[in-house]
Backbone bond lengths (Angstrom), bond angles and torsions (degrees), N, CA, C in turn:
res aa  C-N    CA-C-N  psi(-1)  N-CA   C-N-CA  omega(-1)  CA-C   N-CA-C  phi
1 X - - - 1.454 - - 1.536 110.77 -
2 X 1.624 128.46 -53.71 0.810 105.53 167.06 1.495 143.38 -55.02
3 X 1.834 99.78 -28.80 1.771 96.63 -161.50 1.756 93.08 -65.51
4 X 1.175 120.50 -17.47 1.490 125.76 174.10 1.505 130.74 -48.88
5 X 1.846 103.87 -41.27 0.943 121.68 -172.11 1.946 93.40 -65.37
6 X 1.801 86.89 -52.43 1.509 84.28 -155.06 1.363 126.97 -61.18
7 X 1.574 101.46 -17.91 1.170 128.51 174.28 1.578 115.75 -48.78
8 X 1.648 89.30 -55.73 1.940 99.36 179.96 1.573 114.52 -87.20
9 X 1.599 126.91 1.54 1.471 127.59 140.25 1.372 116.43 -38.23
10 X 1.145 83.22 -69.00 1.848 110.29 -165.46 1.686 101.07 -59.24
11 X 1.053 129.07 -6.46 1.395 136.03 178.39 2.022 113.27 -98.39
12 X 1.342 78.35 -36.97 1.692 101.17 162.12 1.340 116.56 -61.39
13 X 1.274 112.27 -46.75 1.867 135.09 -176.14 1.460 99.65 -47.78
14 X 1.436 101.07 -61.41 1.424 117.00 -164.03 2.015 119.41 -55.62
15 X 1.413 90.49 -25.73 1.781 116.47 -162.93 1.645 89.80 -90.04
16 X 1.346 128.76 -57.42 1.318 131.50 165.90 1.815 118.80 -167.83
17 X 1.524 81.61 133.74 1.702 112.51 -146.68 2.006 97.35 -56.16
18 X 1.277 100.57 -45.73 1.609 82.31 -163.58 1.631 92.63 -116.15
19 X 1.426 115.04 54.02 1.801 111.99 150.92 1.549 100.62 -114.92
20 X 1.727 128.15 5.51 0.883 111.90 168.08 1.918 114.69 -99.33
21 X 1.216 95.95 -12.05 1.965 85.50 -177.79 1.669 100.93 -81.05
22 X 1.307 98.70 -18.38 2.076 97.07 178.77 1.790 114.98 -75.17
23 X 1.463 92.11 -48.80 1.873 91.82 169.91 1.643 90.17 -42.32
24 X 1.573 127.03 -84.96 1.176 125.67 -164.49 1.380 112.85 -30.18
25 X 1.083 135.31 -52.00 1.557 126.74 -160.15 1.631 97.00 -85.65
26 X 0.839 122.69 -41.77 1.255 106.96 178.32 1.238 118.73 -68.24
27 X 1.416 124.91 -31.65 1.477 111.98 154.74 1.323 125.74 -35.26
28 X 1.069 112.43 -52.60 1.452 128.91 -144.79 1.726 91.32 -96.20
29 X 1.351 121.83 -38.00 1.233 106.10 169.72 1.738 126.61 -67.24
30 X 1.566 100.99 -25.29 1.510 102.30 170.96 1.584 111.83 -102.34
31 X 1.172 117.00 40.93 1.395 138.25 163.64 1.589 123.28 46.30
32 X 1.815 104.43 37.92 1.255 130.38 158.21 1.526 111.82 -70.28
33 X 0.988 106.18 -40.47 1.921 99.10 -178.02 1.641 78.47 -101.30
34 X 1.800 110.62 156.03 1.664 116.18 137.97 1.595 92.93 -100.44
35 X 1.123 94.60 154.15 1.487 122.77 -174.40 1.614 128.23 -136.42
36 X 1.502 92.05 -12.99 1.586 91.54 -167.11 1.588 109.89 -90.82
37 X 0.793 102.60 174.74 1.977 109.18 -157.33 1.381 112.04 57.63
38 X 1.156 139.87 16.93 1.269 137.78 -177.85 1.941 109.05 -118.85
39 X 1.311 134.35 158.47 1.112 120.45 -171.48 1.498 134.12 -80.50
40 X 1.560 94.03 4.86 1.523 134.24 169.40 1.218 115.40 -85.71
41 X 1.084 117.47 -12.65 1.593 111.30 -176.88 1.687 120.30 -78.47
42 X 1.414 114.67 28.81 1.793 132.07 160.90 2.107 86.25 -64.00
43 X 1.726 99.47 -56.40 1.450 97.25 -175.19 1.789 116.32 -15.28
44 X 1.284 101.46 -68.48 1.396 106.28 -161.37 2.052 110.47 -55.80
45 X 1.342 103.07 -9.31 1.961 91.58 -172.60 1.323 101.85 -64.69
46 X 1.788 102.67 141.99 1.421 96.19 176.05 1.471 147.84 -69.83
47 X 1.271 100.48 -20.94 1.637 122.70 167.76 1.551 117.00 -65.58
48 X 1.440 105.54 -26.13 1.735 108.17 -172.05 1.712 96.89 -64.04
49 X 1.515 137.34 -58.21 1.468 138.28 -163.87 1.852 88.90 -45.41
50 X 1.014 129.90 -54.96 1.470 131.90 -151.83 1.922 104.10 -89.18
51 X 1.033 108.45 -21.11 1.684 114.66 168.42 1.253 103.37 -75.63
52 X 1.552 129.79 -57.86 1.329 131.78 -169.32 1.364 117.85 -73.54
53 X 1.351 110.64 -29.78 1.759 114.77 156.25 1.317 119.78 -21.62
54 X 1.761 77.67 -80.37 1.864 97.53 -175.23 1.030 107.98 -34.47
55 X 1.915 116.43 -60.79 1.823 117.92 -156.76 1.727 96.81 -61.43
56 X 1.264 126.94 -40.31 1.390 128.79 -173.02 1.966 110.55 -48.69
57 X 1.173 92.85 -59.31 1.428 101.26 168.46 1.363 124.39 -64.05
58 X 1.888 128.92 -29.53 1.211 99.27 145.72 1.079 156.23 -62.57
59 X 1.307 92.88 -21.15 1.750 122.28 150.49 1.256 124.51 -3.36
60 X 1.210 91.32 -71.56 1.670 122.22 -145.44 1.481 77.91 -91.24
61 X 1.052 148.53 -36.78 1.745 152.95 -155.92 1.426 89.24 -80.60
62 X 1.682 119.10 -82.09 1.387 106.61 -178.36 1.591 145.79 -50.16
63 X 1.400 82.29 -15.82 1.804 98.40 173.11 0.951 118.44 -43.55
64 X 1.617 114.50 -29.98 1.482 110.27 -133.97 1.956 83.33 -105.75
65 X 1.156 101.43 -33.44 1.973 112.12 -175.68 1.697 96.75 -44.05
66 X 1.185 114.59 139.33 1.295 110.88 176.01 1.565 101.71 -114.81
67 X 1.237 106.73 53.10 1.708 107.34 176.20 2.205 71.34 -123.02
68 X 1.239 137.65 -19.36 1.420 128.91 164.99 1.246 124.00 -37.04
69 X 1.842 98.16 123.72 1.783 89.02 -172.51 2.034 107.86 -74.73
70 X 1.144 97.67 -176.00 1.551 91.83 -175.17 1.507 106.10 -78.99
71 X 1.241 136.13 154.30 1.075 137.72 171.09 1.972 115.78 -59.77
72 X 1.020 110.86 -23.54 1.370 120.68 157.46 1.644 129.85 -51.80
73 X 1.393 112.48 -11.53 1.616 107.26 -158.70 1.358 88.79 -105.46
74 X 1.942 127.47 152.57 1.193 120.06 -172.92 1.285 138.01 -54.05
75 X 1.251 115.09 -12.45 1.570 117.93 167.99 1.281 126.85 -62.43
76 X 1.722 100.69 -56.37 1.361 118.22 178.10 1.690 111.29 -51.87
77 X 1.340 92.56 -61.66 1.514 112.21 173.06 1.655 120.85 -32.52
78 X 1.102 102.33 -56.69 1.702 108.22 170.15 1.385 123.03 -83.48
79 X 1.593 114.66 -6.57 1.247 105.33 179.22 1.693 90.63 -80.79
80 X 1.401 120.34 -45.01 1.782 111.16 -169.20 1.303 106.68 -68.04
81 X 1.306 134.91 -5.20 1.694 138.10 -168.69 1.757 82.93 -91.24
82 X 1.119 110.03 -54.07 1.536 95.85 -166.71 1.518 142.12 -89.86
83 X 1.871 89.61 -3.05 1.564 127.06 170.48 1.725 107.46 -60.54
84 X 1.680 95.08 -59.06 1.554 117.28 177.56 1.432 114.18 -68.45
85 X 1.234 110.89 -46.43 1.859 90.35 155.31 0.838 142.38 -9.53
86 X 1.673 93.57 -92.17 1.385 121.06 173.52 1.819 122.86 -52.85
87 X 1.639 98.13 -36.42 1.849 87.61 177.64 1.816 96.64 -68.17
88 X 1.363 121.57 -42.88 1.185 129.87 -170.46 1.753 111.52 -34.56
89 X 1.593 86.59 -53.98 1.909 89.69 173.81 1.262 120.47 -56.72
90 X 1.462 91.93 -60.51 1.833 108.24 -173.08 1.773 95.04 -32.86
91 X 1.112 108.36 -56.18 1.707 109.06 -155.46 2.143 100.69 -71.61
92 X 1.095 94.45 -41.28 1.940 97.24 173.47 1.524 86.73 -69.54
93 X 1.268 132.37 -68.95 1.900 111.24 -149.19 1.728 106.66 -39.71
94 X 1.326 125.71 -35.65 1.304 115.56 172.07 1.690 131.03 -29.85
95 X 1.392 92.14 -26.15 1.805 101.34 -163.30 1.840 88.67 -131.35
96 X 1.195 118.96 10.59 1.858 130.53 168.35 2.263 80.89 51.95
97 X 1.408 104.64 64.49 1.338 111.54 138.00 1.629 114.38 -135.14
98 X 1.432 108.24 55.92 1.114 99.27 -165.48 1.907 124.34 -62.67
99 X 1.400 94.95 -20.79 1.436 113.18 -168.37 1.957 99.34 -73.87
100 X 1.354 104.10 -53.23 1.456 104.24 -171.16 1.778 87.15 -64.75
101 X 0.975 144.35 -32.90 1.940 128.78 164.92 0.824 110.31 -69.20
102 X 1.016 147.23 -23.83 1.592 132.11 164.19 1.603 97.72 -75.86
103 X 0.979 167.91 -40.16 1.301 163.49 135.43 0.935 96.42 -22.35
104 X 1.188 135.89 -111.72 1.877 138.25 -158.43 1.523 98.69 -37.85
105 X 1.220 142.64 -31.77 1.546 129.57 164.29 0.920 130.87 -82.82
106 X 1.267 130.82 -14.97 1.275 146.08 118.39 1.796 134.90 -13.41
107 X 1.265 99.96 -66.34 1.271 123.74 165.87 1.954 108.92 -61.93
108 X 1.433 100.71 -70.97 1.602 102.27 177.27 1.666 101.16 -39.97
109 X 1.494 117.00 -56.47 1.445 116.57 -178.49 1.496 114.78 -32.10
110 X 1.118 126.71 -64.74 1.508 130.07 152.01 1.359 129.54 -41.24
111 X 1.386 130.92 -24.04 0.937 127.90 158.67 1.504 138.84 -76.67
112 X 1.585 98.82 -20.81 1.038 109.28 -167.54 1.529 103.25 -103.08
113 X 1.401 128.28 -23.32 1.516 137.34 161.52 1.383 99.43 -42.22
114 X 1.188 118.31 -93.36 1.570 132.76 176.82 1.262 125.47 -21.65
115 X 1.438 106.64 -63.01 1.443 95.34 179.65 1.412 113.92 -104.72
116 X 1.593 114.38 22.98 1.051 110.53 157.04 1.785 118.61 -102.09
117 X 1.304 101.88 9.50 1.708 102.60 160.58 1.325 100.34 -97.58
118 X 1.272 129.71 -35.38 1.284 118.54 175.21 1.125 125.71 -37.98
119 X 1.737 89.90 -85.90 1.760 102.79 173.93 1.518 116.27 -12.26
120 X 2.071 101.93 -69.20 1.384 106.30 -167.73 1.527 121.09 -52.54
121 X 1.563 116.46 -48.16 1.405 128.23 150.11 1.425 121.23 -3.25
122 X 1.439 109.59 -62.78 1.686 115.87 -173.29 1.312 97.87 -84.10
123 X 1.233 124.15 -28.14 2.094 121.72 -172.25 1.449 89.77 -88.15
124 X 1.071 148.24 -23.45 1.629 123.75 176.48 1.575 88.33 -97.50
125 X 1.150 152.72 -38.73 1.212 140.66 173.12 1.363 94.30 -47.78
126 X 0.957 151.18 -60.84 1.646 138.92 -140.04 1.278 113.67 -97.07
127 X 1.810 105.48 -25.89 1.822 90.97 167.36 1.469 119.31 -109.67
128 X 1.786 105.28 24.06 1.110 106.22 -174.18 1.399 138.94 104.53
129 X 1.329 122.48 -42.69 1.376 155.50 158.15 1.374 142.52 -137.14
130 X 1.377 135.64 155.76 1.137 113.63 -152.88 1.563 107.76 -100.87
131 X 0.997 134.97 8.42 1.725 125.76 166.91 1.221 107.44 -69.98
132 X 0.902 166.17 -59.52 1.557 155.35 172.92 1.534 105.39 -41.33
133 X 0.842 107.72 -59.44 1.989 94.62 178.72 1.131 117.44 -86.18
134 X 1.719 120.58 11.90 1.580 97.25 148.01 1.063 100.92 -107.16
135 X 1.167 137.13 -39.64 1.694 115.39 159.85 1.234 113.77 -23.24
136 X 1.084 156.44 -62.12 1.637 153.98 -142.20 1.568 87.56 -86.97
137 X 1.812 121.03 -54.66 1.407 112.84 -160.69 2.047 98.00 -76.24
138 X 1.020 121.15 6.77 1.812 133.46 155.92 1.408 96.13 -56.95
139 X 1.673 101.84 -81.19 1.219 114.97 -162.91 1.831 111.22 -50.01
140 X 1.264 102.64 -40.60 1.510 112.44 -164.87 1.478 103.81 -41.10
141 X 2.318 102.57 -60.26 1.177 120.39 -178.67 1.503 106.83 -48.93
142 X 1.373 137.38 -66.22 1.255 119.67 -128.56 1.874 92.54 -77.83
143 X 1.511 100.58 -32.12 1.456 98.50 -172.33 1.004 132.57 -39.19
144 X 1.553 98.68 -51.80 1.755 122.00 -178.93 1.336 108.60 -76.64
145 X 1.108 134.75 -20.11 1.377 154.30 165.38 1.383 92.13 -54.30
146 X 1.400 140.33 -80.47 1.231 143.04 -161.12 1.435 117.18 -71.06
147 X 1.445 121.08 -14.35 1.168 135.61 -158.16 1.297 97.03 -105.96
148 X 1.209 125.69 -21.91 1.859 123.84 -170.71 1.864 80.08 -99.10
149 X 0.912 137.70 -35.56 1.368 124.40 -149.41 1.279 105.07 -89.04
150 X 1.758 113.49 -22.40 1.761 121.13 172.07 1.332 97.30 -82.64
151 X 1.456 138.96 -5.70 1.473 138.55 -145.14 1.844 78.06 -107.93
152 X 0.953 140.61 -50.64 1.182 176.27 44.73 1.903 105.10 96.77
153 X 1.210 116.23 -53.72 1.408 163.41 167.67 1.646 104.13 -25.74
């Protein structure tokens, strides 16, 4: 169950890079993940859930600028490989597999890059333009974001 979770983080990662280290901290700050003794345990400071917010939500602001590089080019690319990691662990260190979660978030990370240009690809193809389907792939992220972290619970 978990490598699942971390799996579908890391799929989150891929959709947008920093709404997945905020699900994490806020888990972990309202004491859904334990974290402490582990090398993740920055998770638990209390100011980090409300720092990573913000960056999440600029996020979602710059997305929308179409001077944005694609999530495909190596920066982007490695920032969600290493976003999804890391939630990947956070969510395995619970059960001390932290390494096989960083793998399965890892992996989702890739999955969720890809076919999350896809997806969006055919949803701005189909209504024409692309603000409506990144709005939805917003919504997609934060949902599943919140939904692995009650899954989590």
């Amino acid at each position: 169950m978990l490598l699942s979770l971390a799996l579908a983080i890391g799929v989150i990662a891929g959709l947008r890079a920093l709404t997945v280290p905020a699900a994490i901290a806020w888990a972990a700050w309202l004491g859904v993940l334990q974290l402490e003794g582990t090398w993740l345990s920055f998770f638990h400071k209390p100011w980090l859930p409300w720092l990573l917010t913000a960056l999440a939500a600029g996020e979602l602001v710059t997305d929308q600028l179409p001077s944005t590089p694609s999530r495909t080019v190596p920066v982007q690319f490695a920032t969600r490989l290493l976003t999804g990691s890391c939630a990947g662990a956070a969510i395995g260190a619970s059960a001390d597999m932290w390494i096989a979660g960083a793998a399965a978030g890892c992996l989702g990370a890739v999955l969720g890059t890809l076919g999350g240009r896809a997806a969006r690809a055919q949803l701005a193809a189909s209504f024409g333009r692309d603000r409506p389907a990144a709005l939805i792939e917003d919504a997609a992220a934060i949902l599943g974001a919140a939904s692995i972290v009650a899954a989590l619970a």
